[in-house]
N, C-alpha and C positions, 0 to 999 in steps of 0.2 A: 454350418451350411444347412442341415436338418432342419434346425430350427426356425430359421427365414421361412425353409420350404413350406413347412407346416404351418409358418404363421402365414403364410401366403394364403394357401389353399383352405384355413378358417378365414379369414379376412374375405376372401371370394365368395365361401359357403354363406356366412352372415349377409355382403350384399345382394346374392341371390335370394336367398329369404324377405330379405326386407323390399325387394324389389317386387316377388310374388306377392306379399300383403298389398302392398300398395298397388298393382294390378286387379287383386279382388276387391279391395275396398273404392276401386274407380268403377270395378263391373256396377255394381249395384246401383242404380243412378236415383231412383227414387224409392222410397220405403213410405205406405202410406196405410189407411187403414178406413174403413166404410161399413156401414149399414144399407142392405140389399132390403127393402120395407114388401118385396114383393118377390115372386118367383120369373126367372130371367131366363134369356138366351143370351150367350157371350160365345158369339162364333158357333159350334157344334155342342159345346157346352150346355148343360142345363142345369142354371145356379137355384137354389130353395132360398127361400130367406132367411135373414140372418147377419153377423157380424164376418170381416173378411179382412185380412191381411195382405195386401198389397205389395209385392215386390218387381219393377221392373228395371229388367237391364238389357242389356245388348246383344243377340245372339252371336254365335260366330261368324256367320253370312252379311251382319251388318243389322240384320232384322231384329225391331224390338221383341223382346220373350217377357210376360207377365206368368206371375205365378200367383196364382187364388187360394189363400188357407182359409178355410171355414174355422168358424170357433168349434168345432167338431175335431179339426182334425185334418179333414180332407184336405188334400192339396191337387189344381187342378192348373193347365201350361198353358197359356193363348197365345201363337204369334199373332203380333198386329199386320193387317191388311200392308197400310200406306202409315207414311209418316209426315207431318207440315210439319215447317214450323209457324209459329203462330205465337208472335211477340206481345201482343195485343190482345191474349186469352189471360185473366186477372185474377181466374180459381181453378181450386184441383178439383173436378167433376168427373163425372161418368155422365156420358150421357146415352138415355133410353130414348126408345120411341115405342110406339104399340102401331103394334097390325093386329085385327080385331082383338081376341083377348090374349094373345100372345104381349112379351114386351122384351124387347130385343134388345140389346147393348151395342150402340152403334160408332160411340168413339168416347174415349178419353183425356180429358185434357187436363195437361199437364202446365199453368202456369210457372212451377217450381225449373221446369225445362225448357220452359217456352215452345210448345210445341205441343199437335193433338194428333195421336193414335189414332185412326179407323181400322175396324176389325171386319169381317166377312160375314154376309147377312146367312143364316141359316138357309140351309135348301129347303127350296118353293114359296121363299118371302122375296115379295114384289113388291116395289117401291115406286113402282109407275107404268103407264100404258105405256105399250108400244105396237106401232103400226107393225103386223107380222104378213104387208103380202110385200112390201120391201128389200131387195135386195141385203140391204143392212138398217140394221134396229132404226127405228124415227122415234124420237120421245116424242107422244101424243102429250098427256096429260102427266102430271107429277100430284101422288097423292096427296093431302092433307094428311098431315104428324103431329100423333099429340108427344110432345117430347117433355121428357123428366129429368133435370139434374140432380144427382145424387150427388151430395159433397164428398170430398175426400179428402182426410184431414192428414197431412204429412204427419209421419212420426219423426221425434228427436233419434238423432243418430247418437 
C-alpha cells in the first residue's frame, strides 16, 4: 500500500512539474531581436543605440510586459499601453516617430501574434493641437510624423 502511495504522489509531482514548464514556456510569446540605429524613448525609457533582445509575454493583469536586453547587459521592462489585434500587420517592426529631435517608440507590431502593442508617449510629447477653452479636449490639427520601422527579426526558439 506504501508503495501505490508513493508512486502516486511522484506521478502527481512529475505532472505538476511538466505542467509548470509548459505554463512557462506558453508565458513567453515572442522572442525577437533588433538594432536601435539611433537613441530612443520607449515609454519613460531612454534606449542608446545598439543591438536588443526582445522578449515579450503577458503580465499577470492581462498586460503585455516586454523586456529590453542591450548587448551590454542592461535589461530594461515596458508595459504596453493598448493592445489590437491586427491580422493584416505582415512584419515584426518597432515602430518610431520623431518630435523634433527627440524619436520616440510608439508601437510594436507583432505579425508573429497578429497583433500591435502601443506604449505611452513620454511626458510633454504632443502629438497634436487641441482647442484648450473647451470644456473637453477638441482635436484641432494632428501633427505630421516622420515614422521609422525598425525590423525585428524573430529568433528560433
Amino acid at each position: 500500500m506504501r508503495t501505490i502511495r508513493n508512486f502516486a504522489v511522484l506521478f502527481a509531482v512529475g505532472i505538476l512539474a511538466a505542467a509548470m514548464g509548459a505554463s512557462r514556456a506558453s508565458a513567453q510569446e515572442f522572442h525577437g531581436k533588433f538594432t536601435l540605429p539611433f537613441p530612443a524613448l520607449w515609454g519613460t525609457t531612454s534606449l542608446p543605440p545598439g543591438n536588443y533582445d526582445l522578449n515579450v509575454e503577458r503580465a499577470q493583469g492581462g498586460q503585455r510586459k516586454l523586456e529590453l536586453r542591450s548587448e551590454y547587459g542592461q535589461s530594461v521592462f515596458v508595459l504596453a499601453m493598448a493592445e489590437t489585434a491586427s491580422p493584416s500587420v505582415n512584419k515584426n517592426a518597432i515602430v518610431c516617430i520623431r518630435q523634433g529631435s527627440a524619436r520616440i517608440v510608439r508601437s510594436l507590431e507583432l505579425s508573429t501574434l497578429g497583433e500591435t502593442l502601443d506604449f505611452h508617449l513620454p511626458k510633454g510629447a504632443v502629438m497634436y493641437a487641441q482647442k484648450r477653452s473647451a470644456k473637453e479636449p477638441t482635436l484641432l490639427a494632428e501633427a505630421p510624423q516622420l515614422i521609422q520601422r525598425i525590423p525585428l527579426v524573430a529568433a528560433a526558439r
